[in-house]
VEXPAMAR-501672 format. One line per 5 residues: their letters; for each residue x, y, z of N, C-alpha, C. Coordinates in Angstrom, 2 decimals. Layout:
BEGIN
a> X,Y,Z,X,Y,Z,X,Y,Z | ...
***
This chain:
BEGIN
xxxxx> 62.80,88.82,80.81,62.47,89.78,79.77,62.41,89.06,78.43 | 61.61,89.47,77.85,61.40,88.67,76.35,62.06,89.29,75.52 | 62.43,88.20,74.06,63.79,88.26,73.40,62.97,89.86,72.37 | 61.91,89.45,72.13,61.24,91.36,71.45,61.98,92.96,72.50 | 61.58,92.47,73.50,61.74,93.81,74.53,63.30,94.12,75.09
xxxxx> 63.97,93.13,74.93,65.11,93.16,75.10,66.27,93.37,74.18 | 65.33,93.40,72.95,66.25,93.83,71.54,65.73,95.37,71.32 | 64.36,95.44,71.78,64.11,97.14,71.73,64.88,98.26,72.90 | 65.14,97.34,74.35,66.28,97.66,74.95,67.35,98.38,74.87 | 68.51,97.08,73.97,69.53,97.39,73.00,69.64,98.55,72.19
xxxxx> 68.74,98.63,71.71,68.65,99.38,70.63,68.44,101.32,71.47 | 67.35,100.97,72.34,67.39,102.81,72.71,68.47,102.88,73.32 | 69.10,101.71,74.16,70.86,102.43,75.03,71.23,102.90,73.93 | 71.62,102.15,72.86,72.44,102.48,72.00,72.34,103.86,71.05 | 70.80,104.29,71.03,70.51,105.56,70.21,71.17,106.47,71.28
xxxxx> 70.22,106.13,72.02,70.85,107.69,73.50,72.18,108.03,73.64 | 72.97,106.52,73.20,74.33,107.25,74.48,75.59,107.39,73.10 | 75.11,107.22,71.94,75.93,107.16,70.42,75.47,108.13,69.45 | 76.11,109.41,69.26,75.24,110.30,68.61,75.71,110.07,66.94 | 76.35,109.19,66.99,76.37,109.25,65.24,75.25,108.01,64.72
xxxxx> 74.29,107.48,65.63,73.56,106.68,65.11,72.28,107.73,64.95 | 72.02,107.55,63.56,71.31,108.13,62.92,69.68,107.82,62.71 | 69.42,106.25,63.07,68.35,105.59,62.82,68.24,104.30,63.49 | 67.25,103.47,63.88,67.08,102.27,64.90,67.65,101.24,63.79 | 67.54,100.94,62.19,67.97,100.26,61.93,69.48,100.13,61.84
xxxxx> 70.40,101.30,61.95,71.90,101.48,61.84,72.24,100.66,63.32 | 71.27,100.60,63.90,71.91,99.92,65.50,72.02,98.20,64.81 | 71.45,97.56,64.34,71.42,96.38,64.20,72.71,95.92,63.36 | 73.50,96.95,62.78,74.98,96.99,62.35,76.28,97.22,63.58 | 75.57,97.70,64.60,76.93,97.77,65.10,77.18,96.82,66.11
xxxxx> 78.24,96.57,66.82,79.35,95.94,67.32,78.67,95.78,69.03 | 78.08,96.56,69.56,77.95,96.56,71.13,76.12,95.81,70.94 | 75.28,95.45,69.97,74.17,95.22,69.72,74.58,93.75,69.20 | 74.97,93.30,68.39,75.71,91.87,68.07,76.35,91.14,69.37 | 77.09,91.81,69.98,78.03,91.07,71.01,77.30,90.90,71.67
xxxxx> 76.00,91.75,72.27,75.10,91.30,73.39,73.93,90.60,73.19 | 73.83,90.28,71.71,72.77,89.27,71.74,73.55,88.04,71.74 | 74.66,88.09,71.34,75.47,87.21,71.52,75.92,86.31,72.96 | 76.11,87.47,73.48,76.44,87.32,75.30,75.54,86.33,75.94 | 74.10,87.28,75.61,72.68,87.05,76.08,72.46,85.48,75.77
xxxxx> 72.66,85.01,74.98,72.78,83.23,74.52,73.29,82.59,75.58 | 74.92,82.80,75.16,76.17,82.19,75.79,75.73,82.23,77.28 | 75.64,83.05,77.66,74.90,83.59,79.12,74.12,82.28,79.72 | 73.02,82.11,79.39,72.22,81.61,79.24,72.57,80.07,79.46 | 73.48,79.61,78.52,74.15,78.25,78.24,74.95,78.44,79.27
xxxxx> 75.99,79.02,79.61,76.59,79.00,80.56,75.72,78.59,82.03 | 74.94,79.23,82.37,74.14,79.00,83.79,73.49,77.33,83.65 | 73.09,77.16,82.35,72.82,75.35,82.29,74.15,74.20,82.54 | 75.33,75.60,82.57,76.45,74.06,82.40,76.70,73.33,81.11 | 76.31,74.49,79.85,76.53,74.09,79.01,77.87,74.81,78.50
xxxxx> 78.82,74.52,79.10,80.32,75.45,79.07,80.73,75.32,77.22 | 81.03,74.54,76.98,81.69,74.01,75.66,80.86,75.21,74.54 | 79.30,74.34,74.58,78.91,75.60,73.59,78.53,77.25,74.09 | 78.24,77.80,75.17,78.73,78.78,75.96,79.98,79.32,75.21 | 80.77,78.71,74.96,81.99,79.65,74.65,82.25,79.79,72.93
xxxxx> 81.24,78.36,72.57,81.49,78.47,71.46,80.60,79.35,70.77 | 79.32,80.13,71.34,78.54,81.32,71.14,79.40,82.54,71.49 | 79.70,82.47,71.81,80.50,83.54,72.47,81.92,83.86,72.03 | 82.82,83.20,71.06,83.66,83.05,70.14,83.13,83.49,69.22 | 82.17,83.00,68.49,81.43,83.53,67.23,80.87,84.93,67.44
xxxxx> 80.60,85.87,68.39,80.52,86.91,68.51,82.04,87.89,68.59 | 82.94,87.29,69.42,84.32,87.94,69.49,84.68,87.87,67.78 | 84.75,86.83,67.32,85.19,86.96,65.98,84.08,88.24,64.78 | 82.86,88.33,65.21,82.41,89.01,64.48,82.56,90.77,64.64 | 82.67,90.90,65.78,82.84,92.30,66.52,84.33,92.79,67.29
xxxxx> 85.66,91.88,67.59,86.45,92.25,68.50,85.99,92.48,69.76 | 85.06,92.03,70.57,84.53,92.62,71.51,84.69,91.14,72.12 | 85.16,90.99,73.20,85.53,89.44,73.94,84.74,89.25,75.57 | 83.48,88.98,75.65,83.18,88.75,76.82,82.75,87.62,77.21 | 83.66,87.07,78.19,82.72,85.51,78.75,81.87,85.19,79.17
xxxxx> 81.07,84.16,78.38,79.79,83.79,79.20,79.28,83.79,80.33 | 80.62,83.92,81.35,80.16,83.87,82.53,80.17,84.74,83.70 | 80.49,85.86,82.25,80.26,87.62,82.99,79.14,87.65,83.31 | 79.14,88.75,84.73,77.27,88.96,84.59,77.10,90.52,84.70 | 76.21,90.72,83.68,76.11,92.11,82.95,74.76,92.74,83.00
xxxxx> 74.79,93.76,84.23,73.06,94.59,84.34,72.48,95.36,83.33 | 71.45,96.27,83.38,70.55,96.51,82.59,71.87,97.84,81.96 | 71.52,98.50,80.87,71.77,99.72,80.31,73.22,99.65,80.02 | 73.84,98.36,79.76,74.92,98.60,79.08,75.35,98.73,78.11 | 76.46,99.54,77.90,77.19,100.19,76.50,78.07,99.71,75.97
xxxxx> 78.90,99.28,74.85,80.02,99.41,74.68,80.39,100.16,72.96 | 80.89,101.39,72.89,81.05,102.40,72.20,82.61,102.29,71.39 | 81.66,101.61,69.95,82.62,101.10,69.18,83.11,100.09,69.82 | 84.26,99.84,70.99,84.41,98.28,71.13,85.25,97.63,70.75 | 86.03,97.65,69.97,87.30,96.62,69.54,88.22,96.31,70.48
xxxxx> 88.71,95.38,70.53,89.42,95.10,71.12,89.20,95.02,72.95 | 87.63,95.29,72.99,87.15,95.16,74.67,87.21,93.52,75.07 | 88.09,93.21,76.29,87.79,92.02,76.79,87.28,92.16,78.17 | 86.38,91.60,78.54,85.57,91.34,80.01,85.47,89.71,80.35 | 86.50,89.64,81.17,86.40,87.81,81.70,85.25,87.44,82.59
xxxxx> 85.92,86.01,82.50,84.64,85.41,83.60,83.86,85.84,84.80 | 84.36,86.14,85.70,83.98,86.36,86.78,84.00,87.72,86.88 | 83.78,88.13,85.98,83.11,89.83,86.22,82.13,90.20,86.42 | 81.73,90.86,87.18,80.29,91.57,87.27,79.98,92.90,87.17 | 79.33,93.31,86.41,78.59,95.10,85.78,78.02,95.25,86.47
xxxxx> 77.37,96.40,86.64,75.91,97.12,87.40,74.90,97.23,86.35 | 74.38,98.57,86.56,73.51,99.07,85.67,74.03,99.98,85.00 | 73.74,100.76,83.88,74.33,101.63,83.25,75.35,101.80,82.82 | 76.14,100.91,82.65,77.88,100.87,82.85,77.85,101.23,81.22 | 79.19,101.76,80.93,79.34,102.30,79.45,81.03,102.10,79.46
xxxxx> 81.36,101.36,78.16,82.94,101.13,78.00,83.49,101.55,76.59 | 84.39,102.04,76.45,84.88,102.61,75.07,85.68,101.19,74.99 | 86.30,101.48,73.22,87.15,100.74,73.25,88.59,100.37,73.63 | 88.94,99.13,73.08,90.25,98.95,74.32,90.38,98.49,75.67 | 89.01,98.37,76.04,88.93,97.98,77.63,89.66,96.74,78.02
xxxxx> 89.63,96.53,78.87,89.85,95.10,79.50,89.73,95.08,80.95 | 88.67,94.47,81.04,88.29,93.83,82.44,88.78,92.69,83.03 | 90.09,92.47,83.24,90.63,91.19,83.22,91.09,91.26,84.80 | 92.18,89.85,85.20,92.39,89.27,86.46,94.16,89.76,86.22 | 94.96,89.42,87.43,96.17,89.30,87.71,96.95,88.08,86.93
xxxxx> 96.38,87.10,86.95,96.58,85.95,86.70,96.76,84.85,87.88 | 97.29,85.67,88.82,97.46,85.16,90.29,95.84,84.81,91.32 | 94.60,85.26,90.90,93.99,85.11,91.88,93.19,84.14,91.32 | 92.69,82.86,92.63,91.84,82.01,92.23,90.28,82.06,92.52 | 89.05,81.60,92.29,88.05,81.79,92.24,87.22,83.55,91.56
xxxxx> 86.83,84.13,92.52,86.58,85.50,92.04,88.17,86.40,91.11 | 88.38,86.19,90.33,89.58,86.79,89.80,89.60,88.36,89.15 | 87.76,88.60,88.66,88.48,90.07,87.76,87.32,90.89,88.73 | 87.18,92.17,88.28,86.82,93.22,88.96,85.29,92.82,88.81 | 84.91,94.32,89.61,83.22,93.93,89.83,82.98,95.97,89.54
xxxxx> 81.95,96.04,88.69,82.16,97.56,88.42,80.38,97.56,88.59 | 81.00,98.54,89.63,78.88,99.23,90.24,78.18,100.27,89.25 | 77.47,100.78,90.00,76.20,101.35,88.95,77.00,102.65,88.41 | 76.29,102.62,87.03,76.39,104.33,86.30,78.20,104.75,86.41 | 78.84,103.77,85.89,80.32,103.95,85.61,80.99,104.20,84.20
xxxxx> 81.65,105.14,83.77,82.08,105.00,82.65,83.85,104.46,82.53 | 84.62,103.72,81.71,86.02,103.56,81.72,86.26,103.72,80.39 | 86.79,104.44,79.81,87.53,105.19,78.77,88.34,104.04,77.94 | 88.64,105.14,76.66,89.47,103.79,75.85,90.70,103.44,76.41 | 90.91,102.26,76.22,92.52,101.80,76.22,92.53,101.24,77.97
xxxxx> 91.51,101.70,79.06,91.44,101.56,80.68,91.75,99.98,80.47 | 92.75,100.03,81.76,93.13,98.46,81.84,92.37,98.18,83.19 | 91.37,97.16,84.08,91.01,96.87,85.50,91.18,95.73,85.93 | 91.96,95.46,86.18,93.02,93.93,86.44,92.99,93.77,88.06 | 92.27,92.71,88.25,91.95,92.13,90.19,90.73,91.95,90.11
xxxxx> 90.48,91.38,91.13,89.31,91.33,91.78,88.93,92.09,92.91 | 88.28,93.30,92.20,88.27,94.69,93.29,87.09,95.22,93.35 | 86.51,96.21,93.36,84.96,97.32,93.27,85.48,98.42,92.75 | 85.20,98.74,91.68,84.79,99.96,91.00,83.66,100.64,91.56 | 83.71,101.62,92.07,82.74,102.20,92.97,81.28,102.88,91.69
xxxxx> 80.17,102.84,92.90,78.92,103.78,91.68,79.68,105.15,91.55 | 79.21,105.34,90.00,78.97,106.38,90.05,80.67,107.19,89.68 | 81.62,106.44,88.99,82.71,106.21,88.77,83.55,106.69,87.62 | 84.41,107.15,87.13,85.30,107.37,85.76,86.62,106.80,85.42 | 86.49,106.38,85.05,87.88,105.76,84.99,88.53,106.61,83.26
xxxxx> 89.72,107.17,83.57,90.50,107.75,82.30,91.22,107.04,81.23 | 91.02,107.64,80.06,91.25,106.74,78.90,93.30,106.49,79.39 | 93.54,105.04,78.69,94.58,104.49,78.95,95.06,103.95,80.90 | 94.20,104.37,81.48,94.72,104.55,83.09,94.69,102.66,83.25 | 95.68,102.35,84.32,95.66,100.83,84.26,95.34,100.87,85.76
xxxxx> 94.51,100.32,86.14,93.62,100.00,87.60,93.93,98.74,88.55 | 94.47,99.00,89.30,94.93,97.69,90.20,94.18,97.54,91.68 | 93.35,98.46,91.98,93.22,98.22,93.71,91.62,98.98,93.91 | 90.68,98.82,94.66,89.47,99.23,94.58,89.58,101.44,94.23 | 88.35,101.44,93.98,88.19,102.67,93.81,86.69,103.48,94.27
xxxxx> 86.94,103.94,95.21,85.86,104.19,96.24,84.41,105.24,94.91 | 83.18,104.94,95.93,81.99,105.21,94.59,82.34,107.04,94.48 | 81.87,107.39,93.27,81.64,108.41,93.21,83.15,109.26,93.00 | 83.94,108.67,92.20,85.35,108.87,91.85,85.94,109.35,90.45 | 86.88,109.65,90.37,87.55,109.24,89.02,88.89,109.33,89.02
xxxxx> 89.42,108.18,88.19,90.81,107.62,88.51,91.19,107.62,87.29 | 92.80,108.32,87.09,93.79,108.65,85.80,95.08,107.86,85.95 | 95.40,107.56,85.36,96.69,107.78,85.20,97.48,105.94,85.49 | 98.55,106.20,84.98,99.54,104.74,85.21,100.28,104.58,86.41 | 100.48,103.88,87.51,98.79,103.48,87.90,97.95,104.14,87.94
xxxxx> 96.92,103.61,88.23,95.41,104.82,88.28,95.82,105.24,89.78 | 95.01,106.61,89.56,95.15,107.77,90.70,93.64,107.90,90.99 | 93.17,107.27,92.12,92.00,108.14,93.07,91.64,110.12,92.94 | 90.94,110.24,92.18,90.61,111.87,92.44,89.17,111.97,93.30 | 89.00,112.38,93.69,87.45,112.78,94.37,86.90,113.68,94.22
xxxxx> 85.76,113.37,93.54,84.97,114.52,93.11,83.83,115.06,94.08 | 84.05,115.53,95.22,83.11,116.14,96.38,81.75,115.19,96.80 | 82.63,113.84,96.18,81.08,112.42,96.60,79.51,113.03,95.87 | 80.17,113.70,94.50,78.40,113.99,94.26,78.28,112.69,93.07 | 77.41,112.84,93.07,76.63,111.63,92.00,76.64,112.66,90.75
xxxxx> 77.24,111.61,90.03,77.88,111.80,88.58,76.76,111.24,87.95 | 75.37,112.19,86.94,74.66,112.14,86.19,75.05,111.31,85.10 | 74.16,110.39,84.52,74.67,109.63,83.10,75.40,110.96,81.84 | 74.56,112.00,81.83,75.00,112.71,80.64,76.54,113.40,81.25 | 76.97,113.62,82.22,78.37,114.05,82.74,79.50,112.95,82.34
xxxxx> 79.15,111.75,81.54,79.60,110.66,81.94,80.61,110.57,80.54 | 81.83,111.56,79.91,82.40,111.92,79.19,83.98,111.57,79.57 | 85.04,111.17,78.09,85.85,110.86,78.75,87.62,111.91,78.88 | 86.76,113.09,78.71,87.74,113.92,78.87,87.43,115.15,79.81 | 86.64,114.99,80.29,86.53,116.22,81.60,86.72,115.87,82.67
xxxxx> 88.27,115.07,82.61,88.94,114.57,83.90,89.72,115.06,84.48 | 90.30,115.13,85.57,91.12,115.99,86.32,92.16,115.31,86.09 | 93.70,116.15,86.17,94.99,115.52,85.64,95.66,115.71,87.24 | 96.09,114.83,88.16,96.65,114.96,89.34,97.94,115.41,89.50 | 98.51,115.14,87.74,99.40,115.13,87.91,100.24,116.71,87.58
xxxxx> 99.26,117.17,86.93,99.66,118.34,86.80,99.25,119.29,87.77 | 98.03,118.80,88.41,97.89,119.44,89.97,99.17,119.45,90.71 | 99.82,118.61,90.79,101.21,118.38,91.79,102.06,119.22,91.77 | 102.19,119.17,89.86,103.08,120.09,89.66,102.79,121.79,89.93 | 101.41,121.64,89.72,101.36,122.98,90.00,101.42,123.55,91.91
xxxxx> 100.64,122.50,92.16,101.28,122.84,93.57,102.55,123.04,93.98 | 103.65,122.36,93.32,105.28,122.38,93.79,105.87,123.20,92.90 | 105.33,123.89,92.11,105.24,125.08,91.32,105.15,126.24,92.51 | 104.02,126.51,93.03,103.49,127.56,94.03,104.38,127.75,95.16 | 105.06,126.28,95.56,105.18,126.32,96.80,107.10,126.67,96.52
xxxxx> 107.24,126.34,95.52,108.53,127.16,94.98,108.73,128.19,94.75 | 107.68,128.93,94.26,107.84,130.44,94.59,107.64,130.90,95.77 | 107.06,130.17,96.58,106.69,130.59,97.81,108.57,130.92,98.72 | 109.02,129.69,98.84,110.23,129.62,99.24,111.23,130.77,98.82 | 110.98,130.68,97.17,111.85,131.46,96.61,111.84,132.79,97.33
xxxxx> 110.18,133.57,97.46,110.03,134.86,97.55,110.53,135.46,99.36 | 110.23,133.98,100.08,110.84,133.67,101.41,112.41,133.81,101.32 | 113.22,133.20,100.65,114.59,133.40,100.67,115.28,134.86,100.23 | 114.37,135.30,99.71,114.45,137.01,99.48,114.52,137.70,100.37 | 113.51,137.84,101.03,113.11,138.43,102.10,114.37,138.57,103.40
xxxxx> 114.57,136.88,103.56,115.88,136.30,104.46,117.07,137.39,103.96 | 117.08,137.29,102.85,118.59,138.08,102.47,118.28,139.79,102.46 | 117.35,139.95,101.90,117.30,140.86,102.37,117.04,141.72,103.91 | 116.75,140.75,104.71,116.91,141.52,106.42,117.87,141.16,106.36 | 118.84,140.16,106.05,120.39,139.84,106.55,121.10,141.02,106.49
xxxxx> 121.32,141.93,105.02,121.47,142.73,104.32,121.26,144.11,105.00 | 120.23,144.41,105.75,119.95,145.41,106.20,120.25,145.32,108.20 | 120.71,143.90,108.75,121.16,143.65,110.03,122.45,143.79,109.69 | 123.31,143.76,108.71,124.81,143.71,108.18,125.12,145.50,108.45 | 123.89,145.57,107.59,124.28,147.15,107.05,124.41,148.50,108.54
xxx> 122.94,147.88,109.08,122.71,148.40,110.26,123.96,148.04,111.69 | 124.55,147.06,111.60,125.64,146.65,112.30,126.76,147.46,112.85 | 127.46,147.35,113.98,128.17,148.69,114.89,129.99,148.39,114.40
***
């Protein structure tokens, strides 16, 4: 793709999926449009084996934006990153298409694993601010991950996962539209639980009633 068509690219993800950008030139100010022309270099140098300056393109973008991704991420068409500070994505990561990240992210490793070390996140996924995805795992298509949730172990496509650790929810395996792709119309499991052991406490309760009351009336009825 040529460096013209690939900056006009940039620029419509960024109108579509950011509603406070007001105009095509306000994109050339922000933070997820810098880092990826940035990337797009380093990238580049990186696959020649040019490691040293690879990183040293790619430093000069972290320092200008907070946004930290290694050259030797590999990153598909239609990606986002919304606002951005403080996002790190290591080496051996791999995006899909469409992928969209708030800030705070981190796509990072255990520290423990060698070769493939950080995650691999499939098509049309969103992960919320503050989401931690630490391993070398699959983020499934079609995916949510909840703001702050810290991610340790794969997460099957067509999901969305909350909470410390992250929690698997399943959303009836339908394909999650880009515009559904919001980071608060998530399901809380945890208050599901409670409400279930809520229910099932009254349930008992209204059961132990009942008990005392036939006791009560086998007592009463008694010779």
């Amino acid at each position: 793709m040529g460096f013209i068509k690939r900056i006009k690219e940039e620029v419509a993800i960024i109108r579509q999926r950011d509603p406070a950008i007001h105009s095509a030139m306000e994109v050339f100010l922000y933070p997820s449009f810098k880092v990826m022309l940035h990337y797009r270099t380093a990238h580049k140098l990186y696959l020649n084996k040019h490691y040293f300056l690879a990183r040293w393109v790619s430093q000069r973008g972290a320092r200008k934006t907070g946004i930290e991704i290694h050259p030797g991420a590999q990153i598909g068409k239609g990606f986002f990153i919304d606002h951005g500070n403080g996002v790190i994505i290591g080496e051996t990561t791999i995006i899909g298409d469409n992928v969209t990240l708030y800030q705070g992210v981190t796509l990072g490793g255990t520290g423990k694993e060698q070769g493939k070390r950080h995650p691999t996140i499939g098509n049309n996924v969103m992960i919320s601010a503050g989401a931690k995805v630490l391993g070398s795992f699959k983020i499934g298509d079609n995916s949510k991950i909840g703001a702050g949730s810290v991610v340790l172990e794969e997460v099957p496509p067509n999901s969305t996962v909350v909470g410390v650790p992250g929690r698997v929810v399943k959303r009836n395996n339908k394909t999650l539209p880009q515009e559904e792709l919001d980071q608060v119309g998530l399901p809380d499991p945890v208050m599901e639980d409670l409400t279930g052991l809520h229910h099932a406490n009254a349930e008992l309760t209204n059961r132990i009633i009942d008990l005392e009351r036939e006791l009560r009336e086998i007592k009463k009825n008694a010779p």
